[in-house]
gemmi code that builds the backbone of each chain (N, CA, C; Angstrom):
import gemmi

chains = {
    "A": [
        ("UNK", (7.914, 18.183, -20.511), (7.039, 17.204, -19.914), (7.682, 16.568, -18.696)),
        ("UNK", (6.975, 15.459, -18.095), (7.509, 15.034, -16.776), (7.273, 13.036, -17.010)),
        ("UNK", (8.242, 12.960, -16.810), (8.383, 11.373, -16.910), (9.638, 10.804, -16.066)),
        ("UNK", (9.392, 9.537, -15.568), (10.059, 8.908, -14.444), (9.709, 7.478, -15.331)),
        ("UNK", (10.902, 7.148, -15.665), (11.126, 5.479, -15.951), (12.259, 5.085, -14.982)),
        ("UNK", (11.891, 3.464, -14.707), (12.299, 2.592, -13.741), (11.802, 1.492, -14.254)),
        ("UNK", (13.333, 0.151, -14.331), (12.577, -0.901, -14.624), (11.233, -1.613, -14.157)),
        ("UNK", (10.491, -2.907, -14.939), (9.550, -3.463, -14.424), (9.573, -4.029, -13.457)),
        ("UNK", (10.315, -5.245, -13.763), (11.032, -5.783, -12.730), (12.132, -6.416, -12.546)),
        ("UNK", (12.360, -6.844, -11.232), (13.922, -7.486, -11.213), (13.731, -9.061, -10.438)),
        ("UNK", (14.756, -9.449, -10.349), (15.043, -10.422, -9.218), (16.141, -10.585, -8.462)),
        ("UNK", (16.344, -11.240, -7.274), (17.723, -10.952, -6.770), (17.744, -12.129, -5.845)),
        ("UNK", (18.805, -12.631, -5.157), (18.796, -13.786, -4.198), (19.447, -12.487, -2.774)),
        ("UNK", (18.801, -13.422, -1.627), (18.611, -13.217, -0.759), (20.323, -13.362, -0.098)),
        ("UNK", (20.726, -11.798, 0.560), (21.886, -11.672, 0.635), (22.828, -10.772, -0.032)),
        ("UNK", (22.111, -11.023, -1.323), (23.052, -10.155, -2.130), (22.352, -8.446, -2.216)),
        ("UNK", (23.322, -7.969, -3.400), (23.117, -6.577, -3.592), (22.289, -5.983, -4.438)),
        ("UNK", (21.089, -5.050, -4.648), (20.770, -4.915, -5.715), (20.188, -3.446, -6.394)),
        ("UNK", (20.427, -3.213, -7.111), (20.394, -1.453, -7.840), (19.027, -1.231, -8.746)),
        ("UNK", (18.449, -0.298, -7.915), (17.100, -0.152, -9.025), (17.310, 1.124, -9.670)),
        ("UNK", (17.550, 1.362, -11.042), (17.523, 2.223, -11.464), (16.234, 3.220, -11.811)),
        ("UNK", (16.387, 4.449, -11.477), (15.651, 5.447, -12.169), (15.845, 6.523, -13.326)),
        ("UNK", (15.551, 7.034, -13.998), (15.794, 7.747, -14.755), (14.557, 8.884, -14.978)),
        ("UNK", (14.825, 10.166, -14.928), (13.470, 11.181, -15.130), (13.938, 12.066, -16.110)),
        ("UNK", (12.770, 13.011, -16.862), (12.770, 13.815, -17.319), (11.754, 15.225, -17.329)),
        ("UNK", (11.998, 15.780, -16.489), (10.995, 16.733, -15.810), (11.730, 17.728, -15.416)),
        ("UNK", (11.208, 19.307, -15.162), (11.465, 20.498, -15.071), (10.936, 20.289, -13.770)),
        ("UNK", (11.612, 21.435, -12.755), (10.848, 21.403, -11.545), (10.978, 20.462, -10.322)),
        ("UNK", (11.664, 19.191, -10.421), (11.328, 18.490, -9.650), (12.741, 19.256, -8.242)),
        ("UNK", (12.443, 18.986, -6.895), (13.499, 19.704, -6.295), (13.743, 18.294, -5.437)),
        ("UNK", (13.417, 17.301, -5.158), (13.652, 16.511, -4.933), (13.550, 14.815, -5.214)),
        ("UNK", (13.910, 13.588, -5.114), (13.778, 12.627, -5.554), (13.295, 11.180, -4.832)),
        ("UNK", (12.428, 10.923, -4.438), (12.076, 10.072, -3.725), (12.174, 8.602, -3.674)),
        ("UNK", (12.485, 7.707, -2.646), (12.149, 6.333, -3.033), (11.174, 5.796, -1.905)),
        ("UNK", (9.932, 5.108, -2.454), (9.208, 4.612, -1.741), (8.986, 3.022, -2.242)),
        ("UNK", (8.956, 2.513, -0.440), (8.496, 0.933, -0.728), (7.126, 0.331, -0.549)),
        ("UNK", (6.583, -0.601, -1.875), (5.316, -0.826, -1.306), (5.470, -2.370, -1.779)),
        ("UNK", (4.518, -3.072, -0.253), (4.067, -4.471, -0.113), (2.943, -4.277, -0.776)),
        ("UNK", (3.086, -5.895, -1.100), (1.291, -6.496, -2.369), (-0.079, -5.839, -1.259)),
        ("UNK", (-0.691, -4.582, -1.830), (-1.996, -4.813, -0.664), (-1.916, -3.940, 0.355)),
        ("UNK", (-0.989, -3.223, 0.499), (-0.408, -2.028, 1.352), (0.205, -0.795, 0.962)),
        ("UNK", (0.461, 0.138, 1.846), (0.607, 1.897, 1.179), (2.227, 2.105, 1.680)),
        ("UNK", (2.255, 2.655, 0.371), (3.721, 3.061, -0.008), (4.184, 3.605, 1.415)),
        ("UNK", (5.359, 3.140, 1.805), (5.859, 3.583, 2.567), (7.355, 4.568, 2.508)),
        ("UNK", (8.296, 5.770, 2.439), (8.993, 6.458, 2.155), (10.440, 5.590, 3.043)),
        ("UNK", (11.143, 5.704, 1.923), (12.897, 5.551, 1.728), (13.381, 5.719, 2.744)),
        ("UNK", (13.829, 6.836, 0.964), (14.791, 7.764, 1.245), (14.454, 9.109, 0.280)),
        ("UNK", (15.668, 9.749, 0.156), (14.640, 10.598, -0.381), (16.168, 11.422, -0.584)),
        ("UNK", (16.443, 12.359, -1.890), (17.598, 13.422, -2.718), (17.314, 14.571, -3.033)),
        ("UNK", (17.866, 15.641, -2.306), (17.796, 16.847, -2.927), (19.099, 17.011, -3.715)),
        ("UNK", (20.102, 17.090, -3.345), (21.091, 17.225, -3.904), (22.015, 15.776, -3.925)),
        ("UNK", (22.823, 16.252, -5.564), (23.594, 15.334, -5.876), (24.493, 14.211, -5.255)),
        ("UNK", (25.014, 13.228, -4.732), (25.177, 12.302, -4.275), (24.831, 11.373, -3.683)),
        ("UNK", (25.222, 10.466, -2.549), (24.816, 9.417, -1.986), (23.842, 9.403, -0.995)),
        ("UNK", (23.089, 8.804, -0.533), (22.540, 9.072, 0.805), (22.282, 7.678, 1.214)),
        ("UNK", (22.841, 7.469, 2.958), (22.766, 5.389, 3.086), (22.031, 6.167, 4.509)),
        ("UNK", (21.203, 5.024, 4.409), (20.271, 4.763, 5.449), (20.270, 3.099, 5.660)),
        ("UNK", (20.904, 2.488, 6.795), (21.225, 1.218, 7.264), (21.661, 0.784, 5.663)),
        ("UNK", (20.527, -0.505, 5.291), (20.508, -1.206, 4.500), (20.417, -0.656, 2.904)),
        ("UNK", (19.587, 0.402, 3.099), (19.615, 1.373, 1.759), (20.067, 2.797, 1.651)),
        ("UNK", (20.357, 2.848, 0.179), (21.081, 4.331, -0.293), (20.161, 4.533, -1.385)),
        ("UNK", (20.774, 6.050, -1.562), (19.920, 6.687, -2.922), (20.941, 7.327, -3.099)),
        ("UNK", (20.957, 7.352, -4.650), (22.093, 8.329, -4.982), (21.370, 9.132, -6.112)),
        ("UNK", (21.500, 10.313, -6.605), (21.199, 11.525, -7.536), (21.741, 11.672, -8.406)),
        ("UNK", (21.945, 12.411, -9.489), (22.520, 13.267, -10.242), (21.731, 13.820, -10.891)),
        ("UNK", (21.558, 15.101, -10.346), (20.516, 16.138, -11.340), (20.875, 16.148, -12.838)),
        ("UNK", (22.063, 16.212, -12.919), (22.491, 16.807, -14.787), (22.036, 15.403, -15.075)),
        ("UNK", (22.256, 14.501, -14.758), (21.717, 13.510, -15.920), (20.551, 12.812, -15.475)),
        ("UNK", (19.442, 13.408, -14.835), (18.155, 12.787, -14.739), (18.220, 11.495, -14.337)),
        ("UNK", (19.123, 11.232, -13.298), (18.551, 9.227, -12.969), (19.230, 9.855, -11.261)),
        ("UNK", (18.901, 8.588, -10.933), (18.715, 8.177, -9.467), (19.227, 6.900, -9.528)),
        ("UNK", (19.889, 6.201, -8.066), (19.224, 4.871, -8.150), (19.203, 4.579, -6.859)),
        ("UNK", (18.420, 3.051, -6.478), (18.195, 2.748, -4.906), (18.855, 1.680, -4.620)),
        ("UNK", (20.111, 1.029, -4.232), (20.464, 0.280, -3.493), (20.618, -0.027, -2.186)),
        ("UNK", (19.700, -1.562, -2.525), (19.591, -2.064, -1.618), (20.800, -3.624, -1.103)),
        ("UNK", (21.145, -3.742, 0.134), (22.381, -4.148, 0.354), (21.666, -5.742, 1.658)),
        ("UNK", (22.021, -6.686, 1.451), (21.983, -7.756, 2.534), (20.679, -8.278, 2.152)),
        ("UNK", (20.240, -7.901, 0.986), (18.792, -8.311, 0.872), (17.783, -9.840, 1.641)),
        ("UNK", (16.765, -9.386, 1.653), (16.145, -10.186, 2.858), (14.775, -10.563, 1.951)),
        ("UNK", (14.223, -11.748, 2.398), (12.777, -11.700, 1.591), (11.430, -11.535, 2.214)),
        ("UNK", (11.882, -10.252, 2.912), (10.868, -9.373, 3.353), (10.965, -8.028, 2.174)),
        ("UNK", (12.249, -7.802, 1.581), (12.357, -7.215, 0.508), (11.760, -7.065, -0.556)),
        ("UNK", (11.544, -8.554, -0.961), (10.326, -8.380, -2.090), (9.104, -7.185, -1.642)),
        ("UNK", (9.361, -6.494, -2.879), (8.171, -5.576, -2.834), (7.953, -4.785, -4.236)),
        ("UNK", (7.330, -3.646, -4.580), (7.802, -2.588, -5.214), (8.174, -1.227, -4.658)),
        ("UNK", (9.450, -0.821, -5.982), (10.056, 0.492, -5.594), (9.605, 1.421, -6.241)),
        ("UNK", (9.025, 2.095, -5.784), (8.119, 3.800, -6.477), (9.252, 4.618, -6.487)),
        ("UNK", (9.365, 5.121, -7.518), (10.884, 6.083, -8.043), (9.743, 7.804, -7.647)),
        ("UNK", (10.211, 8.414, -6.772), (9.215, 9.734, -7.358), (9.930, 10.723, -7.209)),
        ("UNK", (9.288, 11.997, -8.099), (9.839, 13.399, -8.247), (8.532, 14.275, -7.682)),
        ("UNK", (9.938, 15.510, -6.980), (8.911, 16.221, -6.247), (8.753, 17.503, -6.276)),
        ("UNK", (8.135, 18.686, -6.715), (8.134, 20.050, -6.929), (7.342, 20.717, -6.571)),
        ("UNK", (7.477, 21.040, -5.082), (6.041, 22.097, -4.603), (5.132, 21.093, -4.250)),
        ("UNK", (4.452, 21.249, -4.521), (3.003, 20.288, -4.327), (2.287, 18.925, -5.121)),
        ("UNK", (3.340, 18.901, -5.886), (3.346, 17.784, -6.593), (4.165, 17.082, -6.641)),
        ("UNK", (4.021, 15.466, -6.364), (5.165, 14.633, -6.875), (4.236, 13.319, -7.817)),
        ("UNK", (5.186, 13.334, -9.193), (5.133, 12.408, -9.792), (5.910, 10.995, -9.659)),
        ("UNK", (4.861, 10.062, -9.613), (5.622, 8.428, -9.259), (5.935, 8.187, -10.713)),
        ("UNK", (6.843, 6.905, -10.789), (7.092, 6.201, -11.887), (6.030, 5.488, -11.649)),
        ("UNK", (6.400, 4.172, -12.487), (5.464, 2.803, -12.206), (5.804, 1.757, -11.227)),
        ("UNK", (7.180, 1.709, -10.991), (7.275, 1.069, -9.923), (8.091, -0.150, -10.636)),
        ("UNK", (9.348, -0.583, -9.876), (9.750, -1.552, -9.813), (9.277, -2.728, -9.427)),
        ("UNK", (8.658, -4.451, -9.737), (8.767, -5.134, -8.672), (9.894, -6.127, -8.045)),
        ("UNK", (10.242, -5.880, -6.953), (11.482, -6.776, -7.211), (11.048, -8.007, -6.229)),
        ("UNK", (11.855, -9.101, -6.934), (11.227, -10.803, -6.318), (12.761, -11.050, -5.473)),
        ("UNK", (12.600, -11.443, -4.191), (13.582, -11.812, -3.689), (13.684, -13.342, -3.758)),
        ("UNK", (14.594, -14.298, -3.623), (14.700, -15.644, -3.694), (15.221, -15.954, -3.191)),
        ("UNK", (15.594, -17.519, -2.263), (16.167, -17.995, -1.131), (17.487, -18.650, -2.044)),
    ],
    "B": [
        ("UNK", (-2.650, 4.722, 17.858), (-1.690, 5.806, 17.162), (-1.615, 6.012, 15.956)),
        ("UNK", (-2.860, 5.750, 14.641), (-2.478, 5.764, 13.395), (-2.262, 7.116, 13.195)),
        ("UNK", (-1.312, 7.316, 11.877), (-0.783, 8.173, 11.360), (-1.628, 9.040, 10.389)),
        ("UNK", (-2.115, 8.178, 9.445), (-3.219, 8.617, 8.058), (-4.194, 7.422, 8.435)),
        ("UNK", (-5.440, 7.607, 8.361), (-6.775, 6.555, 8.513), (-6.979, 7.146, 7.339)),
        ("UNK", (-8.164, 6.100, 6.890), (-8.927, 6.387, 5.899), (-10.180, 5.634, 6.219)),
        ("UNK", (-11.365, 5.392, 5.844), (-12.587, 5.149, 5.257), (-13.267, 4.990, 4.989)),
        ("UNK", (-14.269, 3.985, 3.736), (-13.486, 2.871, 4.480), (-12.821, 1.994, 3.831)),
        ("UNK", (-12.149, 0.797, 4.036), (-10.945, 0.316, 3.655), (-11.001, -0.394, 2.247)),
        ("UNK", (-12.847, -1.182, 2.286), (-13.170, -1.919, 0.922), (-14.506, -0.647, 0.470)),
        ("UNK", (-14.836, -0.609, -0.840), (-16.026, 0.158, -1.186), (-16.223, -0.889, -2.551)),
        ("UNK", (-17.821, -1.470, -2.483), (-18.282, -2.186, -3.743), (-19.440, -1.151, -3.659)),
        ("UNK", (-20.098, -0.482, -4.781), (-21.308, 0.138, -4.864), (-21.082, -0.753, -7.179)),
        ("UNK", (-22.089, -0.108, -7.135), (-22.693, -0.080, -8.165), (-22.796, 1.451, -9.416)),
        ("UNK", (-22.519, 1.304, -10.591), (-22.311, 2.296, -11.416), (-23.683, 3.358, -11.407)),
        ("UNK", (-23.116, 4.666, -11.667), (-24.151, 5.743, -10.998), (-24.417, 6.135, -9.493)),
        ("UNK", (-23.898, 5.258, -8.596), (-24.289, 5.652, -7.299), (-22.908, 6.909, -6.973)),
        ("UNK", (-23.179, 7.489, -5.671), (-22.646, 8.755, -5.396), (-21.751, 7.955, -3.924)),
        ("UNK", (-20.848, 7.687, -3.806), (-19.635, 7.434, -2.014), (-18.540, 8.528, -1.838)),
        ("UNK", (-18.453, 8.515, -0.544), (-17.414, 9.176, -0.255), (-16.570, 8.487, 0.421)),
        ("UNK", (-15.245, 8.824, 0.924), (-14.146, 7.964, 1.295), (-13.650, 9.328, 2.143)),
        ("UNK", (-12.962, 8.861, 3.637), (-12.448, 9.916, 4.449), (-11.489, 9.707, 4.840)),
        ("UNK", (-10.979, 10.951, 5.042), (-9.055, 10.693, 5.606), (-9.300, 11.369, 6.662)),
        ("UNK", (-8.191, 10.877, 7.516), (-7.673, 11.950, 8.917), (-6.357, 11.789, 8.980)),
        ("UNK", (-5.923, 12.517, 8.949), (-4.262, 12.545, 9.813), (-4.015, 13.079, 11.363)),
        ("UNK", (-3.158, 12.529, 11.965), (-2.650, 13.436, 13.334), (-1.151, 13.358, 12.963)),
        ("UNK", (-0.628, 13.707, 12.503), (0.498, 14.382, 12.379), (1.128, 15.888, 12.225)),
        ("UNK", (-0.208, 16.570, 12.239), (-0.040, 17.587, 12.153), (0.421, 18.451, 10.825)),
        ("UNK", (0.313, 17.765, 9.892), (1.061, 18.113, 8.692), (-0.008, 19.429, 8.323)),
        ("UNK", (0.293, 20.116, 7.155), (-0.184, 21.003, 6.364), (-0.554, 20.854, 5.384)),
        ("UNK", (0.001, 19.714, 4.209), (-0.491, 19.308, 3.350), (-0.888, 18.409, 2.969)),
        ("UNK", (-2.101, 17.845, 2.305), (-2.944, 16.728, 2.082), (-3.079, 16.209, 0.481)),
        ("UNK", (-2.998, 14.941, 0.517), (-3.316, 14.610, -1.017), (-4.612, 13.023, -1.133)),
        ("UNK", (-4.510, 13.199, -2.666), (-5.520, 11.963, -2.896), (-4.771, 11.196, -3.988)),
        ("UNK", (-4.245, 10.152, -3.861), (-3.970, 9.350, -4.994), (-5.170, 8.478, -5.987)),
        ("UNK", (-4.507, 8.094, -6.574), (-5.606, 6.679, -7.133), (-4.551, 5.906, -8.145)),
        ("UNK", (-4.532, 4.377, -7.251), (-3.281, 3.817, -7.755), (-4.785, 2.424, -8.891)),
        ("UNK", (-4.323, 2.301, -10.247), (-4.788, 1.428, -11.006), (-4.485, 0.241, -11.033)),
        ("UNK", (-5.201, -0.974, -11.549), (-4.884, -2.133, -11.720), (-3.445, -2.180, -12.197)),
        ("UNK", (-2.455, -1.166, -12.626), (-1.277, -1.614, -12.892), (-0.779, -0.905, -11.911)),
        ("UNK", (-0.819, -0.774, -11.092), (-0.423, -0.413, -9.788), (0.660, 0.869, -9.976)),
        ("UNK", (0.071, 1.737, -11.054), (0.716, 3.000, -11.389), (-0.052, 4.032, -10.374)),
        ("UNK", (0.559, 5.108, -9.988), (0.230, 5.880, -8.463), (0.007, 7.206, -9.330)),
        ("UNK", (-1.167, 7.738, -9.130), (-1.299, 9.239, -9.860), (-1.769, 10.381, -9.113)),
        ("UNK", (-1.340, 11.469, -8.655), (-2.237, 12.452, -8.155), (-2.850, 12.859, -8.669)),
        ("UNK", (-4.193, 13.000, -7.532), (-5.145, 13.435, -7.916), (-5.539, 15.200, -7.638)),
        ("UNK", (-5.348, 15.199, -6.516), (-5.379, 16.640, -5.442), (-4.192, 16.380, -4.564)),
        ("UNK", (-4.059, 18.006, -4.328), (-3.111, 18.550, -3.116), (-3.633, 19.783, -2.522)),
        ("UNK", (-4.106, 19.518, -1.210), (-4.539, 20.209, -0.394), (-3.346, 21.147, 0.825)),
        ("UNK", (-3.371, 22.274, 0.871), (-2.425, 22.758, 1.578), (-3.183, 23.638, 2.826)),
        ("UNK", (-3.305, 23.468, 3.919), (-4.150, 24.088, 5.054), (-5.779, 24.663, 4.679)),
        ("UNK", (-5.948, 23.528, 3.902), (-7.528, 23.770, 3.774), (-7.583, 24.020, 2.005)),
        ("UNK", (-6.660, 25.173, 1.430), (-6.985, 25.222, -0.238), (-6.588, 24.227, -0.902)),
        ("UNK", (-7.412, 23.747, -1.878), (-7.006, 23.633, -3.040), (-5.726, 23.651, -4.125)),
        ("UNK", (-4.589, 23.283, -4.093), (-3.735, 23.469, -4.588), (-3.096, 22.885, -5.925)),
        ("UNK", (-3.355, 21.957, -6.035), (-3.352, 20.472, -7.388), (-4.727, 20.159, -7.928)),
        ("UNK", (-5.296, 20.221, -8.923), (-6.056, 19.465, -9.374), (-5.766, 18.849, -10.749)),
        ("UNK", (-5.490, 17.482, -10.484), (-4.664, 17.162, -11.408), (-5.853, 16.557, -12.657)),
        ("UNK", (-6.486, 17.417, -13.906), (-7.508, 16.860, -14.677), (-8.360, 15.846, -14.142)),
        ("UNK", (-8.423, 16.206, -13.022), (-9.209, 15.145, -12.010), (-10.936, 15.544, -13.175)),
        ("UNK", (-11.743, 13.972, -13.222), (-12.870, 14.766, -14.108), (-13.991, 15.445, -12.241)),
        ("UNK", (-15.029, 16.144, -13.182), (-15.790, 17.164, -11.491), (-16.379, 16.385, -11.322)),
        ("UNK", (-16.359, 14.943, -11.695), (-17.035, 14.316, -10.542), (-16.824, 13.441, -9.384)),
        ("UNK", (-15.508, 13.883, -9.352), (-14.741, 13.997, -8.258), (-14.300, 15.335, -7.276)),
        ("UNK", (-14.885, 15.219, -6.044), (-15.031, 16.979, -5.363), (-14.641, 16.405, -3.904)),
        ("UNK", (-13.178, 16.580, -3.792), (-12.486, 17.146, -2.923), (-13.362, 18.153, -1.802)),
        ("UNK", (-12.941, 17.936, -0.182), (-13.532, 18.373, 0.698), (-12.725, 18.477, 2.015)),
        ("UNK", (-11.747, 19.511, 2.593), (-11.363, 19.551, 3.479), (-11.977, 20.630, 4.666)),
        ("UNK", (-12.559, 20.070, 5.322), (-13.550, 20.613, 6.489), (-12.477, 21.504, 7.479)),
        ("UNK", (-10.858, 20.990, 7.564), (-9.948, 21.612, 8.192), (-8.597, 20.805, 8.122)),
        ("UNK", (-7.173, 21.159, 8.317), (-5.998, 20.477, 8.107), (-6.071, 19.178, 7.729)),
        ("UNK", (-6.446, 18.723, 9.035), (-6.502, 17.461, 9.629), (-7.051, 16.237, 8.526)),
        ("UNK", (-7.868, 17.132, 7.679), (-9.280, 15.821, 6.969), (-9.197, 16.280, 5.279)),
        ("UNK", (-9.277, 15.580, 5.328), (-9.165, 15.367, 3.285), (-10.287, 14.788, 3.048)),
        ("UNK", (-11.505, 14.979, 2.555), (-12.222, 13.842, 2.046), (-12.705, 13.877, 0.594)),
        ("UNK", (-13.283, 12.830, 0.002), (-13.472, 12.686, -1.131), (-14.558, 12.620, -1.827)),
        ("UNK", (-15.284, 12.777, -2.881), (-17.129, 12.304, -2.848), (-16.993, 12.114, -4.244)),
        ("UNK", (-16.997, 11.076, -4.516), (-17.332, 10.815, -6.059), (-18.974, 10.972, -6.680)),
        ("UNK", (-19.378, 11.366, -7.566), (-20.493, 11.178, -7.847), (-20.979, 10.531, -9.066)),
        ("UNK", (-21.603, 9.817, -9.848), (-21.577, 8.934, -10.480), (-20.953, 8.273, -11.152)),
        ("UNK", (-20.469, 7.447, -10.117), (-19.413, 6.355, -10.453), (-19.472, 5.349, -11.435)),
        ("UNK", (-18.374, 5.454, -12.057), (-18.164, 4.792, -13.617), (-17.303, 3.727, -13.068)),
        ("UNK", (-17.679, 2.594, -14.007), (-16.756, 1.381, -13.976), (-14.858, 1.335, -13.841)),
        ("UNK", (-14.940, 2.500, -14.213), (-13.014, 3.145, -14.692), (-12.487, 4.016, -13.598)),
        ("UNK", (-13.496, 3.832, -12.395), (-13.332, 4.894, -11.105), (-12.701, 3.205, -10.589)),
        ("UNK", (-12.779, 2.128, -10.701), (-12.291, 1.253, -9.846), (-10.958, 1.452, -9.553)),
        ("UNK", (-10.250, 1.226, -8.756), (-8.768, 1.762, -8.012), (-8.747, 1.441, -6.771)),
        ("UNK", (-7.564, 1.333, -6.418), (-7.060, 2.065, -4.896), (-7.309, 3.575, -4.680)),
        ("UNK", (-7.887, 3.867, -3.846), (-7.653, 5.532, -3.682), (-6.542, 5.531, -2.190)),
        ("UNK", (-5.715, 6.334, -2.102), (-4.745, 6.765, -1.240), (-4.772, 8.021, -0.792)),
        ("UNK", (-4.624, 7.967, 0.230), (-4.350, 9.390, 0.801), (-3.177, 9.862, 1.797)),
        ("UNK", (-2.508, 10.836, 1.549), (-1.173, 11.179, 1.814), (-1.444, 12.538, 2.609)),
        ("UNK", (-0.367, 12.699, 3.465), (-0.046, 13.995, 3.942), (1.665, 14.186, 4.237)),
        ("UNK", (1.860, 15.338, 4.377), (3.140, 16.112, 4.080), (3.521, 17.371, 5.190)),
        ("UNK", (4.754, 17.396, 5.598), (4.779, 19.031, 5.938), (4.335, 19.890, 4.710)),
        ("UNK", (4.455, 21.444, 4.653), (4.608, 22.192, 3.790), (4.772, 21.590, 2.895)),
        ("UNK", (4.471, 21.167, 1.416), (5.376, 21.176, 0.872), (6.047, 22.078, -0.263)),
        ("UNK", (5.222, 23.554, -0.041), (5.994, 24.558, -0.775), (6.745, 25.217, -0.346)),
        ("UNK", (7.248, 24.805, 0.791), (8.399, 25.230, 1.717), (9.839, 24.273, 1.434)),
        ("UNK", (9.550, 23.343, 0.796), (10.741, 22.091, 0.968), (10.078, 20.926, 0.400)),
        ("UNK", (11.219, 20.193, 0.417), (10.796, 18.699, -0.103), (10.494, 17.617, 1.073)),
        ("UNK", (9.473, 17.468, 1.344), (9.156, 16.391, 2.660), (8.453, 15.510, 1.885)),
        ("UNK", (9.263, 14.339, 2.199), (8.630, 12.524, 2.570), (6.712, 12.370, 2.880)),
        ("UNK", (6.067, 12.064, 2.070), (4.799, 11.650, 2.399), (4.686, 10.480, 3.311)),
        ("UNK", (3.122, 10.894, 4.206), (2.630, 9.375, 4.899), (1.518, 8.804, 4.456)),
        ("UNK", (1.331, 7.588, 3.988), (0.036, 7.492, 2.927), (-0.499, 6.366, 4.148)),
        ("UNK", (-2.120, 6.408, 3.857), (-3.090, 6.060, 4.301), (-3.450, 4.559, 3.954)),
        ("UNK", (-4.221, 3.497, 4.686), (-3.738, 2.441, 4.166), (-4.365, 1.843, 3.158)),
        ("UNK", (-5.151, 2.844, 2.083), (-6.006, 2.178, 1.382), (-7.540, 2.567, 1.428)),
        ("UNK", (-8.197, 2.825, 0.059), (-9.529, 2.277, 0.136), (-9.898, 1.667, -1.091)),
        ("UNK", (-10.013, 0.520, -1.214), (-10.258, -0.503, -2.483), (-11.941, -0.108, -3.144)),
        ("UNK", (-11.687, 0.772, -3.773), (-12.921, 0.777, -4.786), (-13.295, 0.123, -5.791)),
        ("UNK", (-14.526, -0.909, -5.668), (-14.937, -1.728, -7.084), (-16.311, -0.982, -7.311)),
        ("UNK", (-16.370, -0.701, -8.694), (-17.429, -0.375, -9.335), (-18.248, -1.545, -10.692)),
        ("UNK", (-19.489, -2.119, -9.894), (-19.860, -2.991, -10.639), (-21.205, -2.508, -11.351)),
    ],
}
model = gemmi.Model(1)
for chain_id, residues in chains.items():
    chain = gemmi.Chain(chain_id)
    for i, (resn, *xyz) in enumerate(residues, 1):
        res = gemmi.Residue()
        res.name, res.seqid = resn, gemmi.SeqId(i, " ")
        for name, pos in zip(("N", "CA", "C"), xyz):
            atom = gemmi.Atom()
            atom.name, atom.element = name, gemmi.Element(name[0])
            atom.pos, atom.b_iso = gemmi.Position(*pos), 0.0
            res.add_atom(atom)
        chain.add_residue(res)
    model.add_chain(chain)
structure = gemmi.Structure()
structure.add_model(model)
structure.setup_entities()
């Protein structure tokens, strides 16, 4: 079967660091996605893992590990434009499955 | 310069009636999709369109019928709309993506209420 868990939600203060975990269990997937979405607006794309390790883009990274089915997205200097949700997704061919989505609350 | 349009942006009709909802992209991509994100703001595919075929149909029920006239356009036509069709519908496009793993661009929305 195919499943993507990621917490509900989080919180974090503004500045600091913070790690959204993913975890999947699915055949097939060849890559790993992170997308951000504002209250009322369309997901917008990361970052994104084919293979195992880190990947930093400015403020955010994604990191992989195929053998053990998780991911995660850190995010670094956090800002409260941050608040949003994080869509964890897996991708195989023509399909990608989302999780449910993180929401994370930023705070001053 | 939009990327993905859609629709239109709000849709209120009434249960039993028949709407459609339209996408365009200029990005040139190859592949097209339809989401439908729920009151719990869980994101599901629906279809994946790849240069015009058919490629995903994800237990979508048939009264939902997918329509791509050419690359560019994805559209959608529901036909008697049930109270449980209410959603976001989304629409995405992609390079290939049975060539590789490419990043989607999603569309900004079309808020469907069914009363």
């Amino acid at each position: 079967g195919q499943n993507i868990d990621q917490p509900t939600e989080m919180t974090a203060t503004e500045g600091a660091i913070v790690q959204i975990n993913c975890t999947y269990q699915t055949s097939g997937f060849n890559g790993l996605f992170w997308y951000q979405q504002h209250a009322g607006e369309a997901p917008t794309f990361l970052s994104y893992n084919v293979l195992d390790g880190l990947e930093e883009k400015g403020r955010f990274s994604s990191f992989l590990s195929r053998s053990k089915g998780y991911s995660y997205l850190l995010l670094k200097e956090l800002q409260m434009k941050d608040s949003a949700s994080y869509l964890c997704a897996g991708s195989g061919g023509f399909k990608t499955i989302f999780g449910a989505g993180t929401r994370l609350f930023v705070k001053a | 310069d939009t990327a993905v349009s859609q629709t239109p942006k709000y849709l209120v009709t009434q249960m039993g009636n028949d709407k459609s909802i339209k996408c365009e992209q200029n990005l040139g991509h190859d592949t097209m999709y339809w989401y439908k994100q729920d009151s719990k703001k869980f994101l599901k595919i629906m279809f994946s369109y790849n240069n015009k075929e058919l490629i995903i149909n994800e237990t979508v029920p048939n009264r939902f019928s997918p329509k791509s006239p050419d690359k560019a356009h994805l559209n959608l036509h529901i036909n008697s709309l049930e109270l449980g069709d209410s959603a976001v519908y989304f629409c995405a496009s992609s390079h290939v993506a049975g060539l590789g793993t490419y990043e989607q661009y999603f569309g900004p929305g079309t808020r469907l209420t069914v009363t």
